[in-house]
C-alpha positions as CSV (number, residue, x, y, z in Angstrom):
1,X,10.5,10.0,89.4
2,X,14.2,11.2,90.0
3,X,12.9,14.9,89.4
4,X,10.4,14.2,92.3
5,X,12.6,13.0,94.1
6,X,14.9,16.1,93.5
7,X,12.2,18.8,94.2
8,X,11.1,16.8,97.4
9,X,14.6,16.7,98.7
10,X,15.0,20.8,97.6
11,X,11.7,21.6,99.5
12,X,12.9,20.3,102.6
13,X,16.3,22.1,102.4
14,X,14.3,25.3,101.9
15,X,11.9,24.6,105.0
16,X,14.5,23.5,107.7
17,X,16.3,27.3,107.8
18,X,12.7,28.8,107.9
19,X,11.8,26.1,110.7
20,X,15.4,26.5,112.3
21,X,14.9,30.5,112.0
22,X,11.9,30.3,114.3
23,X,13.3,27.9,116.8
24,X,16.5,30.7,116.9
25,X,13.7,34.1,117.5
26,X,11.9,32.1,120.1
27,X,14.9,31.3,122.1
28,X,15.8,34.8,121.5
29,X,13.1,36.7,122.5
30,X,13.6,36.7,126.4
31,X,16.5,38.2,126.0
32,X,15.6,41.0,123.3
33,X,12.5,41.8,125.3
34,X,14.5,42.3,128.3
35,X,17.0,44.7,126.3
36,X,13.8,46.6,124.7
37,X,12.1,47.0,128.4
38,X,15.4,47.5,130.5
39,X,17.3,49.2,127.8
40,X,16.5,50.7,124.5
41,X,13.0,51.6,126.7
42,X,14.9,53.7,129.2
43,X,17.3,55.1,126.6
44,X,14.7,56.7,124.5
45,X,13.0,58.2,127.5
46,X,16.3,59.6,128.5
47,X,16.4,61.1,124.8
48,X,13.5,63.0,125.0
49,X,13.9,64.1,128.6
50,X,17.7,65.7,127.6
51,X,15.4,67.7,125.2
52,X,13.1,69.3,127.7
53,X,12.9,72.8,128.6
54,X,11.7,74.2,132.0
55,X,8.1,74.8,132.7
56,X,7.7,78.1,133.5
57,X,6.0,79.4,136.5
58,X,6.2,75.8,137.9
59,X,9.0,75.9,140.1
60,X,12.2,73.7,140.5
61,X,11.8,69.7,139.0
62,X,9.0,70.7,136.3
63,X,10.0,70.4,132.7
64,X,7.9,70.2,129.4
65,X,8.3,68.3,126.3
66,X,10.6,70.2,123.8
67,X,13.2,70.1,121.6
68,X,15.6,72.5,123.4
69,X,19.0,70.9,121.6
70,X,20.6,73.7,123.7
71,X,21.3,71.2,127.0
72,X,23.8,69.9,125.2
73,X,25.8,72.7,124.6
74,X,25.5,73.9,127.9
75,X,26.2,70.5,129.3
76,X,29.3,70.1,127.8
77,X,30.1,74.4,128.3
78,X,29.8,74.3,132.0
79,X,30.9,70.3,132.6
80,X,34.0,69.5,130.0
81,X,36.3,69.9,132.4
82,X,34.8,66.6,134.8
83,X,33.6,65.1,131.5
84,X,37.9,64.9,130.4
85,X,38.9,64.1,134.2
86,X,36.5,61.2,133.6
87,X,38.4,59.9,130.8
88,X,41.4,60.7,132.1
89,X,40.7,58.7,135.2
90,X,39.5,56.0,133.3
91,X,42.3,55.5,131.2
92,X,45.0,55.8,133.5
93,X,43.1,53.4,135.9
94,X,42.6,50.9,133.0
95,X,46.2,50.8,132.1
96,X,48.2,50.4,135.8
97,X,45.0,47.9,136.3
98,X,46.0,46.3,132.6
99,X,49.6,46.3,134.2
100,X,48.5,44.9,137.7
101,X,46.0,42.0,136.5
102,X,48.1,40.3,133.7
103,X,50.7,38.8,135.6
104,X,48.2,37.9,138.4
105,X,45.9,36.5,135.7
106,X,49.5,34.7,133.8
107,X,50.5,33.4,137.3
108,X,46.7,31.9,138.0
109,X,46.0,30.4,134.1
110,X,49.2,29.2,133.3
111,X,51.8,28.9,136.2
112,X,49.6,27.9,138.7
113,X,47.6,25.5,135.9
114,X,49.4,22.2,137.2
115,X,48.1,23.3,140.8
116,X,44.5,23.0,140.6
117,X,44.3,24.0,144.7
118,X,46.6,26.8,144.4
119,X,44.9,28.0,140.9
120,X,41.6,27.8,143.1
121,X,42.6,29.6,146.1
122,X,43.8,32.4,143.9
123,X,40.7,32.5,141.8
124,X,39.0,32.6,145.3
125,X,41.1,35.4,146.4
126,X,40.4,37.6,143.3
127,X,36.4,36.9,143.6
128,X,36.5,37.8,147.3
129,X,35.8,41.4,147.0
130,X,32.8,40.6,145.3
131,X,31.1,39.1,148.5
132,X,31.5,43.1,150.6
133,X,29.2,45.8,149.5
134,X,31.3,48.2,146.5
135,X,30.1,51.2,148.8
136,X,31.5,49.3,152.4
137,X,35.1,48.4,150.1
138,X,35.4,52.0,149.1
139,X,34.5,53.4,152.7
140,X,37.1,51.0,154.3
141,X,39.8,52.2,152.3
142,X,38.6,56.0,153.4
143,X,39.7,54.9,156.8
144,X,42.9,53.2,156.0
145,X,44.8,55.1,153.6
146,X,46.0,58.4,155.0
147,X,43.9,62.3,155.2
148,X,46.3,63.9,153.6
149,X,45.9,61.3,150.6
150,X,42.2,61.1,150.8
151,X,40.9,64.2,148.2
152,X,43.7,63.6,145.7
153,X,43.5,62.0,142.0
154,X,46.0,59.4,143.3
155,X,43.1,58.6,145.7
156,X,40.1,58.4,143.5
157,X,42.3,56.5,140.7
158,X,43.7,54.5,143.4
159,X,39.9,53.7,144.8
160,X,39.1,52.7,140.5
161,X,42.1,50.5,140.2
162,X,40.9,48.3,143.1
163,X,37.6,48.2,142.7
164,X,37.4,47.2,138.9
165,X,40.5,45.0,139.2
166,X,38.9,42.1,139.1
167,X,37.0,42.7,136.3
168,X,39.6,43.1,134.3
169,X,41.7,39.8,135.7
170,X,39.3,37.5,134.8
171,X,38.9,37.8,131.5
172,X,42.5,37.5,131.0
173,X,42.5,34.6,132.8
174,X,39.4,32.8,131.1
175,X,41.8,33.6,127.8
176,X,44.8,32.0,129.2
177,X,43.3,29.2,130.6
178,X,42.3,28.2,127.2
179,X,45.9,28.4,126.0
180,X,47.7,25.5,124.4
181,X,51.0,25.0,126.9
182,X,52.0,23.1,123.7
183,X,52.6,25.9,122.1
184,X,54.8,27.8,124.9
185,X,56.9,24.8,125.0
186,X,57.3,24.6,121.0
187,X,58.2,28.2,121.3
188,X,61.1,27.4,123.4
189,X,62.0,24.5,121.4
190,X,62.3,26.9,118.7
191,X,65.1,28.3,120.6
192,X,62.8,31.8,121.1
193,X,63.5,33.1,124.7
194,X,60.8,33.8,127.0
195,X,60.2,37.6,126.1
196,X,59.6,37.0,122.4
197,X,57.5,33.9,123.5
198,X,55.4,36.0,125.3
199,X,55.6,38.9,122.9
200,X,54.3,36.3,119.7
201,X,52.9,33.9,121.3
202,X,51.2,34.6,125.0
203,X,49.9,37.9,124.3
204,X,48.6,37.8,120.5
205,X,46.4,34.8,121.8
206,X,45.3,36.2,125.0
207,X,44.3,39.4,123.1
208,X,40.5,38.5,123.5
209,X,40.8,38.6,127.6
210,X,42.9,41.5,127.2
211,X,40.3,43.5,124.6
212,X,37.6,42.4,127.2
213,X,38.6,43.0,130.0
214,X,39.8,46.7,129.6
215,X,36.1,47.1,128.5
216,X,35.4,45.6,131.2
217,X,37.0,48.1,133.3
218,X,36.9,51.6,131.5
219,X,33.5,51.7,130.8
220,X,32.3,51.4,134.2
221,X,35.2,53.6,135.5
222,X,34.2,56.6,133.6
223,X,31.0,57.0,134.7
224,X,31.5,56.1,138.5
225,X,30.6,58.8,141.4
226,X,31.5,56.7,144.5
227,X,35.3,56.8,144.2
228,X,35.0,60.9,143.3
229,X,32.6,61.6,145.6
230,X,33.5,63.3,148.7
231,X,32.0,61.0,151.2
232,X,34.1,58.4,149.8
233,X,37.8,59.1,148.1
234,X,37.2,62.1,146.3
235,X,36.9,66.1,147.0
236,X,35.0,69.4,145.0
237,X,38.6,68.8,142.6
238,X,37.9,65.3,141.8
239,X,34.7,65.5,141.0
240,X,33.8,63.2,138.0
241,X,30.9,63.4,135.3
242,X,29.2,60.8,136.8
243,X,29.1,63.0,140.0
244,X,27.7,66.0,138.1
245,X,24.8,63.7,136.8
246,X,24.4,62.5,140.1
247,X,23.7,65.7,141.7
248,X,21.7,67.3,139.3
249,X,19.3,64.3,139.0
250,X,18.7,63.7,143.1
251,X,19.8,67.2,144.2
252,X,19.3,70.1,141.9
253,X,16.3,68.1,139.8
254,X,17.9,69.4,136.6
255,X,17.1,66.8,134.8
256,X,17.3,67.6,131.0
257,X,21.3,68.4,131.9
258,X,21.9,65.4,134.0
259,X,19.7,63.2,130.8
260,X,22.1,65.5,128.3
261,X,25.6,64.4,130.3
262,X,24.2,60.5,130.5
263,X,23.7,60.7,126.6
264,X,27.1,62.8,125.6
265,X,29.2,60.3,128.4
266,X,27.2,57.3,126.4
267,X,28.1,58.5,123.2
268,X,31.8,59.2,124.4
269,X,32.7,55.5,125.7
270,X,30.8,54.3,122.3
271,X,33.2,56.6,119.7
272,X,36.4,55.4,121.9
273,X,35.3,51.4,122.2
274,X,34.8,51.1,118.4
275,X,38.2,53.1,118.2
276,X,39.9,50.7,120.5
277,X,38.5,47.2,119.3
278,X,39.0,48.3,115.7
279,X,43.0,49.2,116.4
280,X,43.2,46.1,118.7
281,X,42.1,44.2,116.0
282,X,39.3,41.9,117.4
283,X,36.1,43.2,115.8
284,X,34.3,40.4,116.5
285,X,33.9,41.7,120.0
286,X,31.4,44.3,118.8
């Protein structure tokens, strides 16, 4: 009776993971459909169109199925130079925004956290941008700053850093909301001064917002062509990769190169965001 009673009680541990397994894929499976149809779709076209040679005796825009590994090398032969002032770009605009949005996102989640108006008016003031077209933002700046800055790096930089600023303050501030004041004030208490406070406490905890949003930030800036582009900040000397891709998808119709860039740029921002995470120590983020 007992060993019944045992083997009853052991089948129904077995079933609930299976039953709880298929209750977990269906609420999954929106969400990896729309990732196989809007992403790993798209992708593996790309792959095979970075591969394609030109049809000959077709004219310009008419490529064939191939395996011409060669648009690779001359991608990166005749385009390494905007492919590194991408990075560049990105990195330097990451850090001065890194530099800019943590004390505006300390000041909102923890200084301002015993003001809930204040908190919300600067929240609100962060978020505005979002409500103006990206393209209008950038233009407007084009008309403010001054010609002879307009064309620079400092401009196009410039143009990254406040355009992808908020991205990269809320994060930090979602992180620092979440922080235990208790532990600031026990901190003090334990006769620490503010800097190492911040330097052992603050910072290792808001690590997360900080990982996250410099994602948030770099990837997106390395493969932007509005802030480069001459219509906007940028001039021939600023072009960045995402430019290049631009251009020879819409103008030139060289489409294996512009599919070979996307694919080397992907690959790029992949290598350098395992890099980072694993350094920064918060591998769970992957």
């Amino acid at each position: 009776m007992a060993f019944t009673a045992f083997s009853a009680n052991t089948k129904a541990v077995e079933q609930a993971p299976r039953k709880g397994s298929w209750v977990a894929l269906v609420l999954l499976a929106p969400g990896i459909l729309y990732l196989l149809l809007f992403f790993v779709t798209p992708f593996i076209q790309l792959a095979i169109t970075s591969l394609q040679a030109p049809a000959e005796g077709q004219g310009i825009g008419q490529y064939v199925a191939a395996l011409q590994f060669s648009n690779y090398w001359v991608a990166l032969q005749e385009y390494w130079p905007h492919i590194l002032r991408s990075f560049v770009y990105a990195i330097i605009g990451t850090v001065v925004g890194l530099l800019i949005s943590y004390p505006l996102a300390y000041m909102i989640g923890v200084r301002a956290r015993s003001r809930p108006m204040l908190q919300g008016i600067l929240l609100i003031l962060v978020i505005a941008p979002f409500f103006i077209s990206f393209l209008l933002r950038t233009l407007a700046w084009k008309q403010i700053l001054p010609t002879e800055f307009i064309g620079t790096d400092a401009s196009v930089v410039f143009g990254l850093i406040y355009n992808f600023i908020p991205f990269m303050v809320l994060p930090i501030f979602a992180s620092l909301q979440a922080l235990d004041l208790r532990l600031l004030e026990a901190g003090g208490d334990l006769y620490a001064s503010p800097v190492t406070v911040f330097r052992k406490v603050t910072l290792p905890l808001s690590m997360p917002g900080v990982v996250s949003g410099t994602l948030l930030s770099f990837i997106p800036m390395s493969g932007d062509y509005v802030n480069a582009s001459r219509q906007f900040l940028g001039s021939i000397d600023t072009a960045m990769v995402g430019n290049v891709i631009e251009s020879n998808f819409l103008q030139t119709q060289n489409y294996p190169l512009a599919a070979s860039l996307s694919i080397v740029l992907m690959v790029v921002i992949l290598v350098l965001i395992i890099a980072y995470v694993r350094r920064s120590g918060t591998e769970d983020l992957l």
